[in-house]
C-alpha positions as CSV (number, residue, x, y, z in Angstrom):
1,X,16.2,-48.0,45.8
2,X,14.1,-51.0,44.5
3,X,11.6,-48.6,42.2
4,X,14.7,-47.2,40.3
5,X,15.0,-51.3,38.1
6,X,11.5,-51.6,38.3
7,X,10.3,-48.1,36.3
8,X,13.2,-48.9,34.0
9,X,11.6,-52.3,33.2
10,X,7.8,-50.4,32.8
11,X,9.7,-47.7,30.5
12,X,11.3,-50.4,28.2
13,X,8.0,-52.3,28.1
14,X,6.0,-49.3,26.8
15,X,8.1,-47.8,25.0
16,X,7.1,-49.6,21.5
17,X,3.4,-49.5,22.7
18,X,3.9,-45.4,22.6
19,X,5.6,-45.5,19.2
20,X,3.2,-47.7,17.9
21,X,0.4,-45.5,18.4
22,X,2.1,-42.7,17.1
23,X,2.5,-44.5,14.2
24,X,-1.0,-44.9,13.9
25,X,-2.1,-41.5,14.7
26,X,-0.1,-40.3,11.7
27,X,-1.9,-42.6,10.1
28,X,-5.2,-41.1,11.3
29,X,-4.2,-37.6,10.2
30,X,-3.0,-38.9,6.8
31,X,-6.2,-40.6,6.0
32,X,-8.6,-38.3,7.9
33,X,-9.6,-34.9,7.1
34,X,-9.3,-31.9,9.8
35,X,-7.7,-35.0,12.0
36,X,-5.6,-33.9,15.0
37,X,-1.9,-33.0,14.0
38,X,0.6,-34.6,16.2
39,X,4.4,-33.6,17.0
40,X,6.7,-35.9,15.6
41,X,10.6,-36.1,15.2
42,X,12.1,-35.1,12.3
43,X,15.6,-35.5,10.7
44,X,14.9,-32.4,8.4
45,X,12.9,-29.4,9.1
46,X,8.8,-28.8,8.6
47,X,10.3,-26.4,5.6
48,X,12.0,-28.8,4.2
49,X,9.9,-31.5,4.1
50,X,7.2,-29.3,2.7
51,X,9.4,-27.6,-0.7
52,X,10.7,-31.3,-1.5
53,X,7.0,-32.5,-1.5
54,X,6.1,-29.1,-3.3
55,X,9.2,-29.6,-6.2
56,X,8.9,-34.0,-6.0
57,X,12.9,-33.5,-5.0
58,X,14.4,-33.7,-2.0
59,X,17.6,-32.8,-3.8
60,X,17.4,-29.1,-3.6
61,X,19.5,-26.7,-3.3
62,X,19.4,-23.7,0.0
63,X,20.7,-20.5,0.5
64,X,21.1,-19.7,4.3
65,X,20.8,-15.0,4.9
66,X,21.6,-13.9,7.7
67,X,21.5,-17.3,9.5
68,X,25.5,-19.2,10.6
69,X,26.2,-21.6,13.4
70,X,25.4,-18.9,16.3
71,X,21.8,-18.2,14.6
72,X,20.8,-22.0,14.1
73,X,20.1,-24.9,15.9
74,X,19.5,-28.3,14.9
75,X,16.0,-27.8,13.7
76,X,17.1,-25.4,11.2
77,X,19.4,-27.7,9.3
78,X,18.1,-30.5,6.7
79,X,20.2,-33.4,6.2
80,X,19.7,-33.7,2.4
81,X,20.6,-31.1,-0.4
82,X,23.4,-28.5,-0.9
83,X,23.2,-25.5,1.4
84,X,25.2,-22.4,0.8
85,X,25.5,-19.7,3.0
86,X,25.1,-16.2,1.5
87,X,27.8,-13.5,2.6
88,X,27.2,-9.8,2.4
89,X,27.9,-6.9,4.5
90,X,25.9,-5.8,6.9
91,X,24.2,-2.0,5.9
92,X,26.4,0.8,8.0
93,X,24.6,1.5,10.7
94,X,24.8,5.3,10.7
95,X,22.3,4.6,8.0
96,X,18.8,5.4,9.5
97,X,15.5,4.9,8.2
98,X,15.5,9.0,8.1
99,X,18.2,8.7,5.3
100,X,16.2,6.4,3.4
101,X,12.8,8.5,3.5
102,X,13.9,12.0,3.5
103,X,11.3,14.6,3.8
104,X,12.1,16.4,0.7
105,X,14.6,15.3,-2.1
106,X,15.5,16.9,-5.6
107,X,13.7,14.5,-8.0
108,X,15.6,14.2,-10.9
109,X,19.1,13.8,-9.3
110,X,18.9,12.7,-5.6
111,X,20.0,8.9,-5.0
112,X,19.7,6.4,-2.4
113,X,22.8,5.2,0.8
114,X,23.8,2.4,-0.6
115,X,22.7,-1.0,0.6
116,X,25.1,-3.7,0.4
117,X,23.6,-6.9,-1.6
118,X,25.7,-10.5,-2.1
119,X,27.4,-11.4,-5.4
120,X,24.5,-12.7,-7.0
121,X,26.6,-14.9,-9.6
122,X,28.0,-16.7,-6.9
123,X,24.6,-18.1,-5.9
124,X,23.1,-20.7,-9.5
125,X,19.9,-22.9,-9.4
126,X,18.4,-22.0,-6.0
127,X,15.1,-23.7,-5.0
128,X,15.0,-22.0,-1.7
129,X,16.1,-19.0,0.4
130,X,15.7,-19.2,3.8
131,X,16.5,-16.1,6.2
132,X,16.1,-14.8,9.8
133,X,14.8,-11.5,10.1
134,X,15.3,-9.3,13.1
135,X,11.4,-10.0,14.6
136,X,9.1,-7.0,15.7
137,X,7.8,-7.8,18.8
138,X,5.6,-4.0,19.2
139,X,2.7,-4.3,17.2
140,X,2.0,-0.8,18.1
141,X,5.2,0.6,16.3
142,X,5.7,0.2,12.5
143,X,9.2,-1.6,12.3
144,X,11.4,1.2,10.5
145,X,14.8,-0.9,10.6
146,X,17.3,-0.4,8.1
147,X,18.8,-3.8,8.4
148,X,15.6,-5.7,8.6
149,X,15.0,-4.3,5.0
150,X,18.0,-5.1,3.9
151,X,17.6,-8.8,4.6
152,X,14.1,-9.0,3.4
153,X,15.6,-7.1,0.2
154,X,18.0,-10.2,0.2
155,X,16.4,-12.4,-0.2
156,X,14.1,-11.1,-3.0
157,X,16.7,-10.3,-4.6
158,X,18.1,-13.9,-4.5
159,X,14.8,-15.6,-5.8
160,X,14.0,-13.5,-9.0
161,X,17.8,-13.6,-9.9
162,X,19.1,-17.3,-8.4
163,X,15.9,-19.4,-9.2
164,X,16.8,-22.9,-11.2
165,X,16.1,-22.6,-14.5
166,X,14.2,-25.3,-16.6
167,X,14.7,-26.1,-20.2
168,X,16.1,-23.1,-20.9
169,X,12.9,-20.4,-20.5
170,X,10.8,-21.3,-17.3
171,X,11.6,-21.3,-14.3
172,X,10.8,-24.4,-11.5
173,X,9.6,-22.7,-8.8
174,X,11.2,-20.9,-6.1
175,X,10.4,-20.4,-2.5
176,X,11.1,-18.0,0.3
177,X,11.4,-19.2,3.9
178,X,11.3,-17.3,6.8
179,X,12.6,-18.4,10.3
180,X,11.4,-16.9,13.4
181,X,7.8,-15.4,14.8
182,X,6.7,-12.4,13.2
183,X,7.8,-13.8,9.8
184,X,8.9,-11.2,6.5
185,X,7.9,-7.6,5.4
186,X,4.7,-7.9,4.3
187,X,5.0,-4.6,1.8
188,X,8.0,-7.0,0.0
189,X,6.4,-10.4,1.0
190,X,2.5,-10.6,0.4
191,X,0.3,-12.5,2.5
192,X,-1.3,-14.2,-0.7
193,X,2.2,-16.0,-1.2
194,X,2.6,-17.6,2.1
195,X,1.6,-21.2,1.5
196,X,2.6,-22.4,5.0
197,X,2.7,-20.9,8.8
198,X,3.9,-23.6,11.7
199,X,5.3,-22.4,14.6
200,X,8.5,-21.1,14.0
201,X,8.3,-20.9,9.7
202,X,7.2,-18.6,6.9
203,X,6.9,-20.7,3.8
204,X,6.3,-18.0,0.9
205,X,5.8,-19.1,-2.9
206,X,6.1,-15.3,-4.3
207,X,4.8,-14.2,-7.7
208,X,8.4,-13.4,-9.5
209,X,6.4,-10.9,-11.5
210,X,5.5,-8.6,-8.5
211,X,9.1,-9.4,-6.6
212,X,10.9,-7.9,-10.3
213,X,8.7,-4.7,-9.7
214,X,10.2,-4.9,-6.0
215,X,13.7,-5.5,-6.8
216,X,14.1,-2.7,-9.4
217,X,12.4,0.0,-7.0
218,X,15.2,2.3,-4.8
219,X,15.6,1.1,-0.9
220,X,13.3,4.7,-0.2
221,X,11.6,7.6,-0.9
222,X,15.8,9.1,-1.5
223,X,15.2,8.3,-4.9
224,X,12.6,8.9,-8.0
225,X,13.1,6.0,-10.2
226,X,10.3,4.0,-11.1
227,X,10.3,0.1,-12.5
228,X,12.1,-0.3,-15.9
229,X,11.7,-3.5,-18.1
230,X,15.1,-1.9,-19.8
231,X,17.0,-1.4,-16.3
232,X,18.2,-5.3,-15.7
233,X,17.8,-7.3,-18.5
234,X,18.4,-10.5,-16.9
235,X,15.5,-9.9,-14.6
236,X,12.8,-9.8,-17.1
237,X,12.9,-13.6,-18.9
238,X,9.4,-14.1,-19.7
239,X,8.1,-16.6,-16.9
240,X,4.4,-18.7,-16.8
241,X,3.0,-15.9,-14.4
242,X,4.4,-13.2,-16.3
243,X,2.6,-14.5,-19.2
244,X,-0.6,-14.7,-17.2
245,X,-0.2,-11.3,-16.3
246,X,0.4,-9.5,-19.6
247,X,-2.3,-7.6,-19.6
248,X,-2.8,-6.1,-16.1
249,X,-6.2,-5.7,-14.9
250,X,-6.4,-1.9,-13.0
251,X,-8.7,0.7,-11.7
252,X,-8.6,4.4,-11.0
253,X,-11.1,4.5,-7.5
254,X,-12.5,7.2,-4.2
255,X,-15.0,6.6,-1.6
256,X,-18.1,8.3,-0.6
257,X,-19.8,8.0,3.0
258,X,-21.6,9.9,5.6
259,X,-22.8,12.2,3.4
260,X,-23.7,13.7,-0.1
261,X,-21.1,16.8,0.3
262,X,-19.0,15.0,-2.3
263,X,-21.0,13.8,-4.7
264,X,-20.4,17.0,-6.7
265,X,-16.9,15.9,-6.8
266,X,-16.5,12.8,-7.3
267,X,-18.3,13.6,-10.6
268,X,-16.0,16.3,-11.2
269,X,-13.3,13.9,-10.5
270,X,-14.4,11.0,-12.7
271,X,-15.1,13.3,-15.7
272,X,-11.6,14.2,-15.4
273,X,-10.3,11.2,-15.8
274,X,-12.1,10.3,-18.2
275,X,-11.1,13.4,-20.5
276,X,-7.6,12.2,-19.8
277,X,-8.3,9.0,-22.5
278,X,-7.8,7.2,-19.3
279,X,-7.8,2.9,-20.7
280,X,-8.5,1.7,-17.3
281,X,-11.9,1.2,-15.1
282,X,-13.7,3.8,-12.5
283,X,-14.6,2.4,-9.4
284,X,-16.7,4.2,-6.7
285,X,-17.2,3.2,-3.2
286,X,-20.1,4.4,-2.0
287,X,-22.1,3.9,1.2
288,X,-25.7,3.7,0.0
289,X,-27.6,4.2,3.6
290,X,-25.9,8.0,3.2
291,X,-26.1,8.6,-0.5
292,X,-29.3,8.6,-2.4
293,X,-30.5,6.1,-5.0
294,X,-30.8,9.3,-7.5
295,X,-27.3,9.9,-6.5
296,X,-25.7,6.6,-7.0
297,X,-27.5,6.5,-10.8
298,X,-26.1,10.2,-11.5
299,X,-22.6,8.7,-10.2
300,X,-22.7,6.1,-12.4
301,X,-23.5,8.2,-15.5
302,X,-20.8,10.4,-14.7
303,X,-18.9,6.9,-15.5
304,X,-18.0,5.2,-12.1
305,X,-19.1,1.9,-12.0
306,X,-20.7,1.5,-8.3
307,X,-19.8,-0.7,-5.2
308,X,-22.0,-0.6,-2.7
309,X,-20.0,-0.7,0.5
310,X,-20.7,-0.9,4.4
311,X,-18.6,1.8,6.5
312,X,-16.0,0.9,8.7
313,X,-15.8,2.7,11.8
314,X,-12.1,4.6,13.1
315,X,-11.9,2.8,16.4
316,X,-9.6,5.6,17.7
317,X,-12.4,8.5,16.8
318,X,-14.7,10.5,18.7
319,X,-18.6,9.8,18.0
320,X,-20.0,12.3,15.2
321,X,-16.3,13.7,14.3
322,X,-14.7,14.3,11.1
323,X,-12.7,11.3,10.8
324,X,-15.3,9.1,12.4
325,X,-15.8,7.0,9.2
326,X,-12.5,7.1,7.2
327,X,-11.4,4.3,7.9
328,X,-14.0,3.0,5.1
329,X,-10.9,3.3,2.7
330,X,-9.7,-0.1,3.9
331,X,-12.2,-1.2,1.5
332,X,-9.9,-0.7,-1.4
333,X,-7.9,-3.8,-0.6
334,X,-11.3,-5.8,-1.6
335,X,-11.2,-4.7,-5.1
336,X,-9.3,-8.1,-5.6
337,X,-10.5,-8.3,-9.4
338,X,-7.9,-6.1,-10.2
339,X,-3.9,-6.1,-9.7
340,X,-3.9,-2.4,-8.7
341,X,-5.9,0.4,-7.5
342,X,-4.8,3.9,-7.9
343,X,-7.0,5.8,-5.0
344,X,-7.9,9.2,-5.5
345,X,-9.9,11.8,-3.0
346,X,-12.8,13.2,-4.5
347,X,-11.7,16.7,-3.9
348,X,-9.3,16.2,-6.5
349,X,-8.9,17.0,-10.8
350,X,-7.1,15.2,-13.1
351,X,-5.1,17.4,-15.2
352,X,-3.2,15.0,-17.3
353,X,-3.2,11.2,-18.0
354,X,-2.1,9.0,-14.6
355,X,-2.3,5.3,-16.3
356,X,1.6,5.6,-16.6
357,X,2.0,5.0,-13.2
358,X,0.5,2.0,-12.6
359,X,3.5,0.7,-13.4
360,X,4.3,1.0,-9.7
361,X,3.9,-1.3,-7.5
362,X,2.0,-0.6,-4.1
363,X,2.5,1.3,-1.8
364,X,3.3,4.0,-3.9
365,X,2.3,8.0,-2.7
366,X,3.7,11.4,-2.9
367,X,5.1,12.2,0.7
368,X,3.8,14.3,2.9
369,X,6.1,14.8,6.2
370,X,8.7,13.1,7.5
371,X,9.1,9.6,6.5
372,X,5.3,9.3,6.1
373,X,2.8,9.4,2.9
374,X,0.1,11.5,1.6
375,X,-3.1,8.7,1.1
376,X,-5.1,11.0,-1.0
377,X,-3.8,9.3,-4.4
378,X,-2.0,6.2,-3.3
379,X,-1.1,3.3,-5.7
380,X,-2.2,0.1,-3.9
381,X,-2.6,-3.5,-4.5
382,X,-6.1,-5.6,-3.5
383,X,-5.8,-8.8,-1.6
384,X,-8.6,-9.8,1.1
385,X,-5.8,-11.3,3.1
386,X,-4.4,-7.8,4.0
387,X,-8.0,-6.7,4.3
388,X,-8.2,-8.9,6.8
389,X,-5.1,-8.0,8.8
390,X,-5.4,-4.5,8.3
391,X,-9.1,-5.0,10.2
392,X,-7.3,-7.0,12.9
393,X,-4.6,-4.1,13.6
394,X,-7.1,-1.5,13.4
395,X,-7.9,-2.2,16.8
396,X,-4.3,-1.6,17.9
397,X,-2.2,0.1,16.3
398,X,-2.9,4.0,16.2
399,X,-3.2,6.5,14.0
400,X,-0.5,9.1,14.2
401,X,-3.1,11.8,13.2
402,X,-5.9,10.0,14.0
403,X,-7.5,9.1,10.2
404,X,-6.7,6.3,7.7
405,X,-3.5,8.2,6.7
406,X,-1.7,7.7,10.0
407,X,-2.9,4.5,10.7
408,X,-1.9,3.1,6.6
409,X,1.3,5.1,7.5
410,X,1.9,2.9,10.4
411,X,0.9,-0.5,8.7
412,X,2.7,0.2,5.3
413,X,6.1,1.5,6.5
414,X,8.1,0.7,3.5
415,X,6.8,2.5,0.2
416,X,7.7,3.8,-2.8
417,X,7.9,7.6,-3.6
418,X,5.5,9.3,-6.5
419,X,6.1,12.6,-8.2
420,X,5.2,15.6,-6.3
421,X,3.2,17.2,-9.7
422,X,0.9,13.8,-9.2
423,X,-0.9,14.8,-6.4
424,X,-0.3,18.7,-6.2
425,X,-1.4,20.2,-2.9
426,X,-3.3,23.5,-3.0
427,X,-1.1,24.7,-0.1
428,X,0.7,27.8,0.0
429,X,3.0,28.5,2.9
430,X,3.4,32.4,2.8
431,X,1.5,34.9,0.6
432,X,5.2,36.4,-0.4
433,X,7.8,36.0,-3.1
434,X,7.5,34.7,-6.5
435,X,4.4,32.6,-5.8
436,X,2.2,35.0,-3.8
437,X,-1.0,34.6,-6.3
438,X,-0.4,30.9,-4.9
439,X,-0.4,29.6,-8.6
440,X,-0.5,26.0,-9.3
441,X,2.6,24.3,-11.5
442,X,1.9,23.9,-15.6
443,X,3.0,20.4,-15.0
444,X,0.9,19.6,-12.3
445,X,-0.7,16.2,-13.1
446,X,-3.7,15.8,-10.7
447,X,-4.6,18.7,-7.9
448,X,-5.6,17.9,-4.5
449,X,-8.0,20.8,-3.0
450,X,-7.5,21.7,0.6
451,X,-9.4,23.6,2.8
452,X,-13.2,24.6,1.7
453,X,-14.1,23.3,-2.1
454,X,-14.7,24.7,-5.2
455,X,-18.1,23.6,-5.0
456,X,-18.9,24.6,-1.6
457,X,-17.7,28.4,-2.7
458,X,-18.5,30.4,-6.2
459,X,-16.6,29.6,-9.7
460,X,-15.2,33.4,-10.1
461,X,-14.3,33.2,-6.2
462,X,-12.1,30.9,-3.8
463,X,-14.1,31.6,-0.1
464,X,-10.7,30.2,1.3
465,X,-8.8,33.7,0.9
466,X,-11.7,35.0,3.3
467,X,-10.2,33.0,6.3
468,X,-6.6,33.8,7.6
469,X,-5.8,30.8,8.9
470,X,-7.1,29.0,5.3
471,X,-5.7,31.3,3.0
472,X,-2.7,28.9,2.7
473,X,-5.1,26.8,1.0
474,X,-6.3,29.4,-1.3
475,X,-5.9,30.0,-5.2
476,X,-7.4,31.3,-8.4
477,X,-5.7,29.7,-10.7
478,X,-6.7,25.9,-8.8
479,X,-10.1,27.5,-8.8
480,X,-10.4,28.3,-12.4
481,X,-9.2,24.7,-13.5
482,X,-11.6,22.8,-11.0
483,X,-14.7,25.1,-12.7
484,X,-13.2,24.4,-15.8
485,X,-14.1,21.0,-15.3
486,X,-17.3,21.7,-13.6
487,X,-18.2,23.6,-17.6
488,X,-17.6,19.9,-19.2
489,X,-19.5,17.8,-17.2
490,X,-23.2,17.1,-18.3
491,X,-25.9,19.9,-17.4
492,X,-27.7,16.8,-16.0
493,X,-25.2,16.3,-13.9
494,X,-24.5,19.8,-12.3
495,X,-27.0,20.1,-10.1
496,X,-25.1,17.9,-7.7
497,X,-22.9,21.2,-7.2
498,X,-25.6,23.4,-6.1
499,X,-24.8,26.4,-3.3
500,X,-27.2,25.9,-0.2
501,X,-28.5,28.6,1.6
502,X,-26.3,27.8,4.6
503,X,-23.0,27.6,2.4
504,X,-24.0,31.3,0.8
505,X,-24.7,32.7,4.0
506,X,-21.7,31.3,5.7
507,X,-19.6,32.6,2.9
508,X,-21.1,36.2,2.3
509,X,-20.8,36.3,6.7
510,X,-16.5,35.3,5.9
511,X,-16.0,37.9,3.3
512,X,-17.8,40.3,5.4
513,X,-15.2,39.6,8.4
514,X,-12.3,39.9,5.5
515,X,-13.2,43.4,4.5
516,X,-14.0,44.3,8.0
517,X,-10.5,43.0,8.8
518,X,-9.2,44.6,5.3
519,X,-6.8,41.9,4.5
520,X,-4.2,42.7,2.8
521,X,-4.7,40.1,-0.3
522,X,-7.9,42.4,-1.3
523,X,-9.6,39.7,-2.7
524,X,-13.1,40.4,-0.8
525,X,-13.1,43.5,-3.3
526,X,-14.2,41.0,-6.1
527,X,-17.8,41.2,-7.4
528,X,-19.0,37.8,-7.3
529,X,-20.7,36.9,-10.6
530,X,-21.7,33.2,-10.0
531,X,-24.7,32.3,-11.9
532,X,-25.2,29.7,-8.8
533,X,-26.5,32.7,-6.6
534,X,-30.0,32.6,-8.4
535,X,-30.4,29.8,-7.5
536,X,-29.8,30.2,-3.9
537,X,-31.4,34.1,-3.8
């Protein structure tokens, strides 16, 4: 019973020794570089404290999404500015992600569910938004959550429309905060905006530019509509960074590793671009321990300019397997001297001019099944700080098919939908009804090849009708444009496509097999007239 006035005394007595050194710990950190960080009460929260250093006014004003009194707690509210709460309805919840990335839509008339956003003239001179989004606490599953989107759609929504305005024309900055562990979409929300992490905060300072791109794109792939500068007025007053960005800096790229088999079309590929009166740069990736020096200088004749790359290894593959290497496309996010990249395979041949679609902002693909899309021509944007996570996550989260495409699929969930003509597969499900020649579209704008290569086969010949189970792969009419090419690149430059010994024999053994079998198609009845056979005979 005696102790109980005795620690009371001991308590009262150190009490302003403790808060004295507290005080001077502070002090410490202030003044001292790298010095330990402390806890410390605070009337208002780390956020807080942080935009009104960041704006030299603690008078701001807050809009609270998705956040009332069951959501907060005392830590969440600051005790200076004016907070609004922003009211709008929930998204229906019969509406699933499956509605918002259909598998196949009508492009010129199909249209998005609707997703509920607030009155945006009820919400003037904002300096922040801050919002709690539903967290994702799988890192092995890609967060496909309608109402998660919607909130992150929000509040983008709120800061390119709501920011304060300053005499008149530009805008005093805007920030976004996020409450809760696993912090915004990053496909809305880029790393390179988050200026603060803590505990329990997102602090994001976004690029109104980029969010404008955002905010005028459809909630999914249910929709064709790209950006318009026309669609919104009111979004589009000129801003500082906007003016910065007038004239975008972007690049047309593909890859090259493990081997030389592609060299032949990447040089196809990049002469087709260039006949296309493309205005933007080439840029090749290429993996110099497995491509020749006399290879790289032919490359960058053909008009790539070179990067010299190290592969990066598919943690999920098998040793020596197709896919062992592809995940060497991660690369592309390091191209950070440009704004965006517009991948493309190099089994691929630009028909028409693709510089109109930069105008989308990444991730933008054609689909290819279910919600997913195709990564053989992807619109992306560079930034070494999702470089770096998507190198983290490769280790855990897995590819759905096992290559780059499954695993991007999983890491980008949320993307924006491209033409179908922009990245035409040479796939043909049957050989009957109207299309049984498997003819590719007039207004095809780039074709992707499938199965075995122009290059690998003859120019009056596609070796893919020789193989039942690739024939769906097979046409004459792809054929004839890819050599069509082929007959404008430099002679110089041709050998690259020779036809080995191995690929002629292989080939002649497949037709063989096809007349033995006597498919139907007939097309093993064609003399082969490929000037390329002197050369291997």
């Amino acid at each position: 019973m005696a102790s109980k006035p005795f620690t009371f005394y001991v308590i009262l007595f150190l009490t302003p020794l403790i808060t004295l050194n507290i005080q001077y710990l502070r002090h410490l950190h202030a003044n001292v570089p790298n010095a330990p960080i402390y806890p410390k009460p605070a009337m208002n929260p780390s956020w807080f404290e942080f935009v009104a250093r960041e704006l030299g006014d603690d008078n701001i004003n807050i809009a609270l999404v998705n956040m009332d009194e069951t959501t907060m707690t005392d830590k969440d509210v600051p005790t200076k500015g004016k907070i609004v709460t922003v009211d709008f309805r929930p998204v229906d919840k019969a509406t699933q992600w499956s509605n918002l990335y259909p598998v196949w839509i009508v492009e010129n008339s199909a249209k998005c569910p609707k997703i509920p956003m607030p009155m945006f003239e009820n919400y003037e001179d904002l300096d922040v938004v801050v919002a709690r989004v539903p967290s994702n606490e799988c890192v092995e599953v890609a967060v496909r959550d309608v109402f998660r989107l919607q909130v992150n759609l929000v509040v983008a929504n709120l800061l390119v429309r709501c920011g304060r305005l300053e005499s008149g024309v530009k805008k005093r900055p805007i920030f976004a905060v996020f409450i809760g562990s696993s912090g915004p979409m990053w496909e809305i929300f880029r790393c390179d905006d988050l200026v603060l992490h803590d505990a329990d905060s997102w602090i994001y300072k976004p690029q109104l530019t980029r969010m404008k791109q955002i905010v005028l794109m459809p909630v999914g792939t249910c929709q064709l509509n790209p950006p318009s500068a026309h669609f919104g007025e009111e979004l589009w007053m000129q801003t500082e960074d906007e003016r910065i960005m007038k004239q975008p800096r972007e690049a047309y790229s593909s890859i090259l590793h493990s081997s030389e088999r592609y060299v032949c079309g990447a040089i196809a590929l990049a002469q087709s671009i260039i006949q296309s009166n493309t205005t933007k740069d080439l840029v090749l990736l290429v993996d110099d321990h497995h491509v020749s020096p006399k290879s790289i200088d032919d490359l960058r004749s053909a008009g790539w300019k070179i990067r010299r790359i190290q592969r990066i290894r598919n943690p999920h593959s098998i040793k020596n397997s197709y896919n062992e290497w592809n995940y060497s496309k991660l690369r592309l996010w390091q191209l950070v001297e440009y704004d965006k990249v517009m991948f493309i395979d190099s089994d691929f041949i630009v028909t028409r001019s693709l510089d109109e679609f930069f105008i989308y902002p990444g991730i933008s693909a054609k689909g290819n099944n279910e919600y997913r899309f195709n990564s053989g021509l992807m619109l992306l944007e560079p930034s070494l700080c999702t470089f770096k996570t998507l190198m983290e996550r490769r280790w855990l989260v897995r590819s759905y098919n096992g290559g780059d495409q499954g695993f991007l699929n999983e890491m980008f969930p949320w993307w924006h939908r491209l033409p179908n003509k922009i990245n035409h597969l040479t796939y043909f499900e049957s050989n009957i009804g109207d299309n049984k020649d498997h003819t590719v579209p007039n207004d095809a704008y780039a074709i992707h090849y499938l199965g075995l290569k122009p290059w690998w086969c003859y120019r009056d010949y596609d070796c893919n009708w020789d193989i039942p189970e690739r024939q769906k792969f097979a046409s004459d009419s792809a054929n004839t444009i890819w050599w069509d090419a082929y007959d404008k690149m430099p002679q110089n430059l041709r050998r690259h496509c020779f036809l080995t010994p191995t690929m002629h024999t292989s080939n002649r053994e497949n037709r063989n097999k096809a007349e033995e079998a006597n498919l139907p198609d007939g097309h093993w009845r064609i003399k082969i007239k490929d000037p390329r056979l002197k050369n291997v005979l």
